[in-house]
C-alpha positions as CSV (number, residue, x, y, z in Angstrom):
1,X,-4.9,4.4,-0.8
2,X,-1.8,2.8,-2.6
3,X,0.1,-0.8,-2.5
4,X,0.8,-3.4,-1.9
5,X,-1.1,-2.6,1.8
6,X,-4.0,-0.6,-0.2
7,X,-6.6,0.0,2.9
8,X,-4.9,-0.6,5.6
9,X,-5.4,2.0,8.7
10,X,-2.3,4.6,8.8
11,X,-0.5,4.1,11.7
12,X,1.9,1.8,13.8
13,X,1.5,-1.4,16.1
14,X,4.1,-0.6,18.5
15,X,3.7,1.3,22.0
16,X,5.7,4.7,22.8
17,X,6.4,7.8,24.7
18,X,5.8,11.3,23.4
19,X,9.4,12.3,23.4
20,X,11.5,14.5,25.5
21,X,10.4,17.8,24.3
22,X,9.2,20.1,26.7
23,X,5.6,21.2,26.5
24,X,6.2,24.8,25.0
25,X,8.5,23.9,22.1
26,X,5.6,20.9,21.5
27,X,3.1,23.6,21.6
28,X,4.5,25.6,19.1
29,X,4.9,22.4,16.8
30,X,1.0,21.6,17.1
31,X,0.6,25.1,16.1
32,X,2.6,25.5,13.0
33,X,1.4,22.3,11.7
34,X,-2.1,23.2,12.6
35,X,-2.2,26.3,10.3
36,X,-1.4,24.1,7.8
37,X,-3.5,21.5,8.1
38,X,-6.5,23.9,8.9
39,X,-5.6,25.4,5.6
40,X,-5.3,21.8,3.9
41,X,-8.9,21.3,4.9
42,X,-10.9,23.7,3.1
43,X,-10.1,22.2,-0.4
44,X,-12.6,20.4,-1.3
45,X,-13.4,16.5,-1.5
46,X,-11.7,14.7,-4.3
47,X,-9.1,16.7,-5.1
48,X,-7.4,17.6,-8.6
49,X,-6.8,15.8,-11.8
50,X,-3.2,14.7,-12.1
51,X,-1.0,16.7,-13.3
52,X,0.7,14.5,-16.1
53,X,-2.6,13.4,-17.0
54,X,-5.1,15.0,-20.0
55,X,-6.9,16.8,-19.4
56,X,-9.6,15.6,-22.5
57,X,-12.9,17.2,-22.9
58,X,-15.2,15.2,-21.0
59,X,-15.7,18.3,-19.1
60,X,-17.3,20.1,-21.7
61,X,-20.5,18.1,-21.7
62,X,-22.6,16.9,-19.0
63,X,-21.6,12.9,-18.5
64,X,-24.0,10.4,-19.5
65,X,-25.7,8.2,-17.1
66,X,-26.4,4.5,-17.2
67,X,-24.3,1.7,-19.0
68,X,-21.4,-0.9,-17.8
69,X,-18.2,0.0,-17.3
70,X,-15.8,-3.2,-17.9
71,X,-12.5,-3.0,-16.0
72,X,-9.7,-5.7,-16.7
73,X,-7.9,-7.0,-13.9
74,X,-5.3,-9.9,-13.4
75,X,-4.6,-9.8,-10.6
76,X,-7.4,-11.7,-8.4
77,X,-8.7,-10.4,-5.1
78,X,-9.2,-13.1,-2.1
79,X,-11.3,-10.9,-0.1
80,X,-12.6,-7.0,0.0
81,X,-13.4,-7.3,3.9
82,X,-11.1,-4.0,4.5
83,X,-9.7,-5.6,8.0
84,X,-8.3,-8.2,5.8
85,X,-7.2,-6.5,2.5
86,X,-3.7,-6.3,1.5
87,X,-3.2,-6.4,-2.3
88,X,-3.6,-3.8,-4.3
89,X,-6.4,-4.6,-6.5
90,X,-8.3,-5.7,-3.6
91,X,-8.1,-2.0,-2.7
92,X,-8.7,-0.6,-5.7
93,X,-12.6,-2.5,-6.1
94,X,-12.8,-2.0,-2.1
95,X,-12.9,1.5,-2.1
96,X,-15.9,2.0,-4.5
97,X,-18.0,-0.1,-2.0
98,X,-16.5,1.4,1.4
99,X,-14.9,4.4,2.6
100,X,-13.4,5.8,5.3
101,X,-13.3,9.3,7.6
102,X,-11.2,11.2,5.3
103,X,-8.6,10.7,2.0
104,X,-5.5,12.6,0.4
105,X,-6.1,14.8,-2.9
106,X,-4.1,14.8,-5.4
107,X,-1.5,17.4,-3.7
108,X,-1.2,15.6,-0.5
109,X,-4.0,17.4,1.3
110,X,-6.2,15.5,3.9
111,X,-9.9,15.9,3.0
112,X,-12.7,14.8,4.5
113,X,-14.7,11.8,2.9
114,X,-17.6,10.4,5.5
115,X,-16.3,13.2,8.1
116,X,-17.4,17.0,8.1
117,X,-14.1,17.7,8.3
118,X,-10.2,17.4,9.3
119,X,-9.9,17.7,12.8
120,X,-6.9,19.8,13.4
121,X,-5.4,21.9,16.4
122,X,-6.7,24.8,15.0
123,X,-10.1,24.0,14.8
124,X,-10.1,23.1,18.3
125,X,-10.9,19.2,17.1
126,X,-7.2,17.8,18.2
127,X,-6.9,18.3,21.8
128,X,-3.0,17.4,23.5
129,X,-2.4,16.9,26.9
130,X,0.8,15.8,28.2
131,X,1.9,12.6,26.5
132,X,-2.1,12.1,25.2
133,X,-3.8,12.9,22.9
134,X,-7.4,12.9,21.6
135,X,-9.1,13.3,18.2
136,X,-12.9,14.2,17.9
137,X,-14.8,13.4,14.6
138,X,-17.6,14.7,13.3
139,X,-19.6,12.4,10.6
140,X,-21.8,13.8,8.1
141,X,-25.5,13.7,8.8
142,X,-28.0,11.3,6.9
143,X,-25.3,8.8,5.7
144,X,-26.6,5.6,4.9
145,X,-25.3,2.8,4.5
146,X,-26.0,1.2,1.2
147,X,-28.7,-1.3,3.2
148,X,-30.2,2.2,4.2
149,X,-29.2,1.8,7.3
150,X,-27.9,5.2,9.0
151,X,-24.3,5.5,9.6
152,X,-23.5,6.1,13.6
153,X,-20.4,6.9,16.2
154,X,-21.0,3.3,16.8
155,X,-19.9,2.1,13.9
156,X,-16.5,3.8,14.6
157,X,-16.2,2.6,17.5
158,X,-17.0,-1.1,16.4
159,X,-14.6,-1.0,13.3
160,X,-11.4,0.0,16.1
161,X,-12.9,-3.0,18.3
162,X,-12.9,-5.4,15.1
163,X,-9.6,-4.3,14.3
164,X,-8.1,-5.3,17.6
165,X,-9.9,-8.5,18.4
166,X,-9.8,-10.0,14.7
167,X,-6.6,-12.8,14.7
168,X,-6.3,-12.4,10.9
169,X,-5.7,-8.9,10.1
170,X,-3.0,-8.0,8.3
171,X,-1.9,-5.4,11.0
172,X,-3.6,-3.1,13.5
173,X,-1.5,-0.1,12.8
174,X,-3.0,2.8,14.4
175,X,-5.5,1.3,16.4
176,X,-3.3,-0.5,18.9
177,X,-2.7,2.9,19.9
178,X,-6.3,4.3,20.8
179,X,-7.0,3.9,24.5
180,X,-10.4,4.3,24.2
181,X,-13.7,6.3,22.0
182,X,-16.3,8.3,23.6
183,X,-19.5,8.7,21.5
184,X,-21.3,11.4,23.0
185,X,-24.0,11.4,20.3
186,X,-24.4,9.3,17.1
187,X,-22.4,11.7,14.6
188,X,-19.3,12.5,17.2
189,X,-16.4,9.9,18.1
190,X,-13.4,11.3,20.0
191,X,-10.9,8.9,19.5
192,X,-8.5,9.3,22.6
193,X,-4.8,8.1,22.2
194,X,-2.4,6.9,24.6
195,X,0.2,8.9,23.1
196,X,0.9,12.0,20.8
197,X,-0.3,10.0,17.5
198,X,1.0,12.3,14.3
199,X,-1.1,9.9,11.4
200,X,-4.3,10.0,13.1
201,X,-5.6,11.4,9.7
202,X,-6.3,8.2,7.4
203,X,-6.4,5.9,10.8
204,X,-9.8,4.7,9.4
205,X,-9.9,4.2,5.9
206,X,-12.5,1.4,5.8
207,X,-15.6,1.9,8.6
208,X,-17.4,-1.4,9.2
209,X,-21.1,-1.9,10.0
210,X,-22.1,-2.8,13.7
211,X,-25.4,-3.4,12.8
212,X,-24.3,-6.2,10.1
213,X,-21.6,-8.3,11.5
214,X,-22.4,-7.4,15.7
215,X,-22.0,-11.2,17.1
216,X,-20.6,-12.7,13.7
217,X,-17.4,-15.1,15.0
218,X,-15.4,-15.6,11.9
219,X,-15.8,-12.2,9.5
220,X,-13.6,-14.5,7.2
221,X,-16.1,-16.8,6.9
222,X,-19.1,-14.3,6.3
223,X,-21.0,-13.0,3.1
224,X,-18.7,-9.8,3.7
225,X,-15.6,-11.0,3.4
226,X,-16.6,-10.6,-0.6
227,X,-19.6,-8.0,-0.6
228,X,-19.1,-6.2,2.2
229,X,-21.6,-3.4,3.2
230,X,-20.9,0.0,2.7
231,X,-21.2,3.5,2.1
232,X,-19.6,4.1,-1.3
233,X,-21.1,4.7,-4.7
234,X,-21.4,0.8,-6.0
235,X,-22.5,-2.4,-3.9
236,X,-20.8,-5.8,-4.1
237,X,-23.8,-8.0,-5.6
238,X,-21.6,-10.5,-7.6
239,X,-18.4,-12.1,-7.0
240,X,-17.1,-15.0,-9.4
241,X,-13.4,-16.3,-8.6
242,X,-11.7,-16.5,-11.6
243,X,-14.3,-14.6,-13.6
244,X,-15.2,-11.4,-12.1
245,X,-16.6,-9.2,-9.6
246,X,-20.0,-7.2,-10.5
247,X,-20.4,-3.8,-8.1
248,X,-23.8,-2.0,-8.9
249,X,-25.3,1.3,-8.3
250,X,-25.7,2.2,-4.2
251,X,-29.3,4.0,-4.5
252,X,-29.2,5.8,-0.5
253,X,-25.3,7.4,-1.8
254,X,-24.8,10.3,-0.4
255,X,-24.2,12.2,-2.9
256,X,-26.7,13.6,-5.2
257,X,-27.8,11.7,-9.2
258,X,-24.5,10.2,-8.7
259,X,-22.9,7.5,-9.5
260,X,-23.3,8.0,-13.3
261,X,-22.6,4.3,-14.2
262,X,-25.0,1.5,-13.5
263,X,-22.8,-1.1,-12.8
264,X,-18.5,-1.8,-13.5
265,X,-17.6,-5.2,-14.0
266,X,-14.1,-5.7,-12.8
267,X,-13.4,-9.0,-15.4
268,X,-10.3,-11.0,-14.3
269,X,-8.0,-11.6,-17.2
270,X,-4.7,-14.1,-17.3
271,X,-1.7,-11.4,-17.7
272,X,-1.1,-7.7,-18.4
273,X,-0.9,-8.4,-21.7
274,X,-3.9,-9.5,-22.3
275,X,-6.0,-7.1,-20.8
276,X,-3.8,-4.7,-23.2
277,X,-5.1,-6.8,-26.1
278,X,-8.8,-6.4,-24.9
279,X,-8.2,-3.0,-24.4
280,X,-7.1,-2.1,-27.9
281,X,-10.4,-4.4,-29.5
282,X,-12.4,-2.5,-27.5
283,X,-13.7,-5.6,-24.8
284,X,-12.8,-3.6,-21.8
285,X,-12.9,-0.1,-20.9
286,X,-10.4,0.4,-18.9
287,X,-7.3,-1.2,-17.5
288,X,-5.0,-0.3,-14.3
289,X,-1.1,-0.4,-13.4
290,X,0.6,-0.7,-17.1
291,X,4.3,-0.8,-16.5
292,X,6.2,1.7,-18.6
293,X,7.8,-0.8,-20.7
294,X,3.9,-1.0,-22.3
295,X,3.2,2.4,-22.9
296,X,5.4,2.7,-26.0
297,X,2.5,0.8,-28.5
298,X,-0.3,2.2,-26.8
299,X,0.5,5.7,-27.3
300,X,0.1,5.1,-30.9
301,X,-3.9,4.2,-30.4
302,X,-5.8,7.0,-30.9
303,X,-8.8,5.1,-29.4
304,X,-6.7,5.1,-25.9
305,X,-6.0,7.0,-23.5
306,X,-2.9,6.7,-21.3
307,X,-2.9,8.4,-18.0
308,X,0.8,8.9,-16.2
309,X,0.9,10.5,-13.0
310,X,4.1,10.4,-10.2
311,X,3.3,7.4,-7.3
312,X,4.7,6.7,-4.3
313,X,5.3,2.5,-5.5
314,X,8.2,1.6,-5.3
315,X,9.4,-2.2,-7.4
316,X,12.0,-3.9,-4.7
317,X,13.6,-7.2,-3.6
318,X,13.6,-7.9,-0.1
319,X,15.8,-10.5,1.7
320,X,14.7,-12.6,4.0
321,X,17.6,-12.8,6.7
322,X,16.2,-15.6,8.5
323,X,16.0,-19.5,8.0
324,X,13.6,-20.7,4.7
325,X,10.8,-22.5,6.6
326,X,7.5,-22.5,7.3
327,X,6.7,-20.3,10.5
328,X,10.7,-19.2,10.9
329,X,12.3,-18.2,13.9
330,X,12.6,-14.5,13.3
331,X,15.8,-14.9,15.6
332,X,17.3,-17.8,13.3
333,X,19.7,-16.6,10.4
334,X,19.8,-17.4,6.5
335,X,22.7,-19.8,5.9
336,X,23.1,-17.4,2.9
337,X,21.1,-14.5,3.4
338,X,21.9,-14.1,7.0
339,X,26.0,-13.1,6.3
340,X,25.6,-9.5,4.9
341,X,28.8,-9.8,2.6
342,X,26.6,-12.0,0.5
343,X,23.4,-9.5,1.0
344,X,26.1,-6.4,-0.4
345,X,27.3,-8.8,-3.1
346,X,23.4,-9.4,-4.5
347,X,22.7,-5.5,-4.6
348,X,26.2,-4.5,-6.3
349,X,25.2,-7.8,-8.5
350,X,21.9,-6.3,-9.6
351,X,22.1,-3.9,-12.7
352,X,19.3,-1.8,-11.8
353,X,20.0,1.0,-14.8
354,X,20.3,-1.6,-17.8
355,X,16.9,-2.9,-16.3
356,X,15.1,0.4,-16.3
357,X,16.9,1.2,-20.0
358,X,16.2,-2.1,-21.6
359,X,13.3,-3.5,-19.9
360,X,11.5,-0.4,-19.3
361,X,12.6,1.9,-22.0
362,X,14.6,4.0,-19.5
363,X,11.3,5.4,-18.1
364,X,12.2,5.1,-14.3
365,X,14.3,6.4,-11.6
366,X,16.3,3.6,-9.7
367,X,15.4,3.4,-6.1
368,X,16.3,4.4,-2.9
369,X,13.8,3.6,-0.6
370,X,10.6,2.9,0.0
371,X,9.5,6.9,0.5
372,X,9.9,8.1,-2.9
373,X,8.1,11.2,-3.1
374,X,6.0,13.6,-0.1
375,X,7.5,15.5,2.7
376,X,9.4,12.3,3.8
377,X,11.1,11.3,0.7
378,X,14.3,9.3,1.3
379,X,16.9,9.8,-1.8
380,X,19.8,8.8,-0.7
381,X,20.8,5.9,-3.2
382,X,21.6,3.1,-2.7
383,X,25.1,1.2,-3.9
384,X,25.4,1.1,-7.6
385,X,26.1,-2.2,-9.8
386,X,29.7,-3.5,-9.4
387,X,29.9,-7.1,-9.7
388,X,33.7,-6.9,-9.3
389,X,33.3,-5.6,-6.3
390,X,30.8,-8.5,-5.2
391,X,33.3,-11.2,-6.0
392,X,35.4,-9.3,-4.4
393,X,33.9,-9.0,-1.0
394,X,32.1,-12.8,-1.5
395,X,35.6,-14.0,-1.9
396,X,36.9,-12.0,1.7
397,X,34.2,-13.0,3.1
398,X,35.2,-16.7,2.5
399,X,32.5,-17.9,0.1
400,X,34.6,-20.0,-2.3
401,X,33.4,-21.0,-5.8
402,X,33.0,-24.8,-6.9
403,X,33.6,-26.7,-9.5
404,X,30.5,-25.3,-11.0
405,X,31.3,-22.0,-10.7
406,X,28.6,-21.5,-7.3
407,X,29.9,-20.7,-3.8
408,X,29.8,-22.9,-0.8
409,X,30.7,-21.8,2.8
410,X,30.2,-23.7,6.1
411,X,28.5,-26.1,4.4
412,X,26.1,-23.4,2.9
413,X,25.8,-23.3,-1.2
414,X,24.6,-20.1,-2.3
415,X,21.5,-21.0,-3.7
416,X,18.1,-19.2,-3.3
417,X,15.0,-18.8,-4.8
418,X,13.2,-15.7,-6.1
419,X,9.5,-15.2,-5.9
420,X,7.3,-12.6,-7.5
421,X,3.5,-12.5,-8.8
422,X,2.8,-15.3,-12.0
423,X,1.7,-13.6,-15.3
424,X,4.0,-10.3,-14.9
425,X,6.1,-10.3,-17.8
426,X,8.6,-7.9,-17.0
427,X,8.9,-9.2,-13.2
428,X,9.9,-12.6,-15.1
429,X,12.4,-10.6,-17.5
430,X,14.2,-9.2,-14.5
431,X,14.0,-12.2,-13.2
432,X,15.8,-14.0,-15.8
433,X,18.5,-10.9,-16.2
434,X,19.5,-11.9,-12.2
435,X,20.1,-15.2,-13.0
436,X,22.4,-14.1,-15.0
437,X,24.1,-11.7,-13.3
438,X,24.2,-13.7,-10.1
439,X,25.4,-16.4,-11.2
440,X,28.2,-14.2,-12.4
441,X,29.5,-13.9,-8.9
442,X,28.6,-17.5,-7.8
443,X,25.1,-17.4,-7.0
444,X,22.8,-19.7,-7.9
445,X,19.0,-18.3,-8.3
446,X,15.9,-20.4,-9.1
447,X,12.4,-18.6,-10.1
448,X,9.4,-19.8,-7.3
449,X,6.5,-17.2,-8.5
450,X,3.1,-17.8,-7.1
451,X,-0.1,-15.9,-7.8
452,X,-1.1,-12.5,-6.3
453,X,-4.0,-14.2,-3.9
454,X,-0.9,-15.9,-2.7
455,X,2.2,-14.5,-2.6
456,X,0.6,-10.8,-2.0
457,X,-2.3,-12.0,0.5
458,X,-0.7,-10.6,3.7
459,X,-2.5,-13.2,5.2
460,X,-0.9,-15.5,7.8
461,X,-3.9,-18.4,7.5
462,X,-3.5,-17.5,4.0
463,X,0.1,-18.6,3.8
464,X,1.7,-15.7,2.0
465,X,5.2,-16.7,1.7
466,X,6.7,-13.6,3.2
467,X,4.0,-13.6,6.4
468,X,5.3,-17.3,7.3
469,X,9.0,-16.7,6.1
470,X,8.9,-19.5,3.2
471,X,11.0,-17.5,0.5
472,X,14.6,-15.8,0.0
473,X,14.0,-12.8,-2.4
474,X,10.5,-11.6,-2.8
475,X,10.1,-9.3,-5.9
476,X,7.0,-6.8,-5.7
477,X,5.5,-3.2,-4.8
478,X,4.4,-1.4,-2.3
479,X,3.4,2.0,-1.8
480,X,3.2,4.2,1.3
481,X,0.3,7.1,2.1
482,X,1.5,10.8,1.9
483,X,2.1,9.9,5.7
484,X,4.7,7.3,5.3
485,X,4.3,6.0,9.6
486,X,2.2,3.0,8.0
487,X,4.9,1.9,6.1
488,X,8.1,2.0,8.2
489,X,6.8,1.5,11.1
490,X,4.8,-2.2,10.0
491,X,7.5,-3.0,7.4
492,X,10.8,-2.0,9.6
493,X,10.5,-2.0,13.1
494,X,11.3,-5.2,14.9
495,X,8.4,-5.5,16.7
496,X,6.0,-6.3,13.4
497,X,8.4,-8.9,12.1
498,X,5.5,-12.1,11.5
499,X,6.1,-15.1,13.5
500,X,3.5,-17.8,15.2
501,X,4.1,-16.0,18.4
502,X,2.1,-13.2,17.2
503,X,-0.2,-14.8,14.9
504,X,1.2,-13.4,11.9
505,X,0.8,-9.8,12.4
506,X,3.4,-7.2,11.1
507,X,5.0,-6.7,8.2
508,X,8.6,-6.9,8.2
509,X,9.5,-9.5,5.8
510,X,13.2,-9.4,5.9
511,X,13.5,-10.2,9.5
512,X,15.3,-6.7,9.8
513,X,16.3,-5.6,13.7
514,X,18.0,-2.7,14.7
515,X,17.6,-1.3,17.7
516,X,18.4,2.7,17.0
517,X,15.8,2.2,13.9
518,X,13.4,0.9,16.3
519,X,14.0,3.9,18.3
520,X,13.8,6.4,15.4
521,X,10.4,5.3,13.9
522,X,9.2,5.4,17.3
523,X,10.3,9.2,18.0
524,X,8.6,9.8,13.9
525,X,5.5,9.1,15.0
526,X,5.1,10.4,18.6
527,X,5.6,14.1,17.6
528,X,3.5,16.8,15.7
529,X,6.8,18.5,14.0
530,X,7.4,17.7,10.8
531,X,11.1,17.9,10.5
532,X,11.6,16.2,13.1
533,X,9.5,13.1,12.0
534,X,11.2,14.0,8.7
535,X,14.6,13.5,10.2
536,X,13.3,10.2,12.2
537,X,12.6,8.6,9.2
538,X,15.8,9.7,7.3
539,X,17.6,7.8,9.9
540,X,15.3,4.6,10.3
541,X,15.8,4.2,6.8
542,X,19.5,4.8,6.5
543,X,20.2,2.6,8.8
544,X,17.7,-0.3,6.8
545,X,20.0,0.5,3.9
546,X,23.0,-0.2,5.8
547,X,21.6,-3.4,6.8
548,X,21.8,-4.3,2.9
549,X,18.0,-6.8,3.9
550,X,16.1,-4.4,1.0
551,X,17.2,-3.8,-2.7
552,X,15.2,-1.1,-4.3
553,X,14.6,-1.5,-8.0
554,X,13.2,1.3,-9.4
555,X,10.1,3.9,-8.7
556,X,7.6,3.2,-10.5
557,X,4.7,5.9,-11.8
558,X,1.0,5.4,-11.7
559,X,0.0,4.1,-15.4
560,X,-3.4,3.7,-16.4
561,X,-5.1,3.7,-19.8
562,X,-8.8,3.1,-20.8
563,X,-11.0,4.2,-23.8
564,X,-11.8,7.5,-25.6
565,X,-15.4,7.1,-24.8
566,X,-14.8,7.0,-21.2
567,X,-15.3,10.4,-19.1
568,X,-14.5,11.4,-15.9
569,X,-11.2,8.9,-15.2
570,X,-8.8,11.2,-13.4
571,X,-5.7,9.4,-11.8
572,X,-4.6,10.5,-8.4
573,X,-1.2,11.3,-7.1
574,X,-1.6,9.2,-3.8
575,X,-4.3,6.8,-4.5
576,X,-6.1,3.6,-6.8
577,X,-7.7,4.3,-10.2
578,X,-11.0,3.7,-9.0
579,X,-11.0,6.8,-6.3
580,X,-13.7,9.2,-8.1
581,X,-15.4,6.2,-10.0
582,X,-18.5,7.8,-8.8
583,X,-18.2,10.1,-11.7
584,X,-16.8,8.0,-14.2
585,X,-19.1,7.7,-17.2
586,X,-19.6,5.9,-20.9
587,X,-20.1,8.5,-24.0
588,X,-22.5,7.1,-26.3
């Protein structure tokens, strides 16, 4: 469960048909993708080890049990409540407390986690009738949670009815579009749809506990917005902003003499680079999300291991087309921004190459979109670097240069602010490079960064800058699922652009509207066939390029390094570090 938007539910907000297909070519759909998916199934839990990772030879010996695990962090979570979580690292110490009905391997299979197993049209478990569709999960039997209290149906149920009812959640993709959820016993949920729903896989990545928060107001204000209660392999029992957060052994896990660690203490830590320093003196064990820029010393450690794997994150700048104020009028415009000549100019301003090749060693791929890799990746690139040609176009489009060498037009002076995550070296670097480069063409660009539990909260009450519409260019990640609907749908479509209106809900940052994309995300996620969704999304996110709102960086790859005396740290393809830490272990 990747980025920025690390366990949110898969899925989309906004309300749709099935399509007009007629029921025998839909048939046939559900039925190629069900052999497929059946097939998917029976790997097992967990998947693979990534394939650009070593292999070592902590297999060879049974792992140790006991010790502490010390993993450095700097980025700082604000909450683990998984209705509310939105950065990354939240996610990544989430998911060793709670988990959901099922997770991607490591080649993009669906695998069952606190479910039996995929429901699928093939095993009779994904029922379609008409427009409708239903889902029916089976949970495994004896779960506990980690209060030893058994797992239920009910639970599903009361995690969709959170969801909806909760004003601060980041977004309720997926479950705005369940009608309803029988529970004919406590281990079956059928999860009935209003409409042909293709991402019903990962719709609950995070159960919550009816018996726990049933009658609780404000789950903000509770005990479990920081421990929450759940089923994984550690429990929240200490949580120290600004210090660390200490997750200890679940004793009713389901799973049998595991997890091998007593305890892992995720330690906060100022910047990268420290935790790097820690690393290599041996204070921590491990350490996530390196850029590739920091890999070139640490290969040299023989007491370190660095882990590379492909990922779907993807480093971008996104431009806010509407007015810089607190709770903007998504309708309102950008006196700069808002006039796409000067949104072309910025991207054919921005030298993403010579930032890959001298900030990162040339160990990245410039972007295209924010699908880069799965059955839905979107390639097509983007316009290169030309700043001729941005002058060119900022002059045509009547933005005329002063006396001190920055445009003015209408009364407008192109002057904006960019704002990233403080303590991120490299994001300051490019940073400073765009300065530069802009003001080459006659733009004037000032550096705002703000903390992660900020700028990254996805949080409304919060104030996340992009939620309320207080920035110009935001500079971050984010990573889609091997399903990509969660993605485009909250990030693109005009109906989860955040305003007061809705309380904050949606993601689309940029203010970006387009009808026909609308349209196309829609039709991507109201069908079973996969090149058709494929296509669907191709367009949705040509037609966000054209718009010129989105400048994609550069793809980034999953980077994480940690200690030869650490076993069983595998990285995965399509989710955080921390997704087997059941079995990680300490060598003595």
């Amino acid at each position: 469960m990747l980025v920025e938007s690390t366990m949110q539910p898969a899925g989309t907000v906004t309300g749709r048909t099935a399509g007009e297909v007629t029921m025998r070519r839909l048939s046939i759909a559900i039925a190629a993708l069900s052999l497929l998916i059946s097939a998917c199934a029976q790997q097992p839990p967990g998947g693979g080890a990534a394939t650009s990772a070593p292999t070592g030879t902590a297999a060879a010996a049974a792992p140790m049990r006991g010790g502490t695990f010390i993993f450095a962090m700097w980025q700082e979570p604000t909450t683990l409540a998984p209705l509310y979580v939105n950065q990354t690292i939240a996610g990544l110490v989430g998911q060793v407390v709670y988990e959901g009905l099922a997770d991607t391997d490591n080649d993009g299979n669906y695998v069952p986690r606190l479910a039996k197993s995929i429901p699928t049209v093939g095993n009779g478990k994904v029922r379609v009738s008409g427009t409708k569709m239903e889902v029916e999960w089976e949970l495994q039997s004896g779960v506990k949670w980690s209060d030893g209290t058994p797992l239920t149906s009910a639970d599903i149920v009361f995690t969709w009815q959170t969801w909806m009812k909760d004003p601060k959640v980041v977004n309720r993709a997926g479950f705005s579009e369940i009608e309803t959820i029988d529970t004919p016993n406590d281990t079956t949920a059928i999860v009935k749809y209003k409409s042909i729903y293709a991402p019903y896989f990962l719709n609950f990545g995070g159960l919550m506990p009816k018996h726990l928060l049933t009658g609780v107001e404000d789950i903000s204000k509770h005990d479990y917005n920081r421990k929450p209660l759940g089923t994984g392999p550690f429990v929240v029992t200490d949580f120290k902003a600004g210090d660390s957060i200490t997750v200890e052994r679940n004793p009713n896990y389901r799973v049998k003499d595991k997890p091998y660690l007593d305890k892992i203490i995720f330690k906060s830590v100022p910047t990268s680079e420290v935790a790097i320093a820690q690393l290599k003196a041996g204070e921590v064990h491990g350490m996530w999300n390196l850029l590739e820029s920091q890999t070139v010393d640490l290969d040299k450690d023989t007491n370190l291991k660095i882990l590379v794997t492909p990922s779907p994150s993807v480093e971008r700048i996104e431009l806010n087309t509407a007015v810089n104020k607190d709770m903007t009028d998504p309708t309102s415009a950008h006196p700069v921004l808002g006039d796409i000549a000067m949104r072309k100019a910025l991207l054919w301003a921005t030298p993403k190459q010579q930032l890959i090749d001298k900030l990162l060693f040339g160990k990245a791929k410039p972007g295209s979109s924010p699908v880069s890799q799965g059955w839905a990746a979107y390639k097509e690139p983007q316009d290169g670097y030309d700043p001729a040609k941005a002058n060119a176009e900022l002059d045509k489009a009547g933005w005329v240069k002063g006396s001190d060498g920055i445009r003015s037009k209408g009364g407008a002076r192109a002057s904006l602010t960019i704002t990233s995550t403080t303590g991120n070296q490299t994001r300051e670097r490019v940073e400073q490079v765009l300065i530069d480069e802009y003001k080459q063409i006659g733009v004037e660009l000032k550096i705002q960064n703000q903390p992660s539990a900020v700028f990254l909260s996805g949080s409304w009450a919060a104030s996340d800058p992009r939620k309320r519409g207080t920035f110009d260019l935001a500079m971050y990640a984010s990573s889609p699922g091997i399903d990509p609907h969660v993605t485009v749908s909250t990030r693109y479509h005009s109906k989860q652009i955040p305003s007061a209106a809705n309380n904050g809900i949606g993601q689309n940052y940029t203010r970006f509207k387009d009808p026909e994309a609308d349209k196309a995300i829609d039709e991507a996620g109201a069908t079973l066939d996969l090149e058709k969704r494929k296509a669907a999304y191709a367009k949705a996110l040509r037609l966000l390029n054209q718009a010129y709102v989105i400048i994609w960086l550069y793809d980034r790859a999953n980077i994480d390094a940690h200690r030869t005396s650490v076993g069983g740290w595998q990285s995965n393809v399509w989710d955080e570090v921390t997704w087997n830490a059941e079995d990680w272990s300490l060598k003595k």
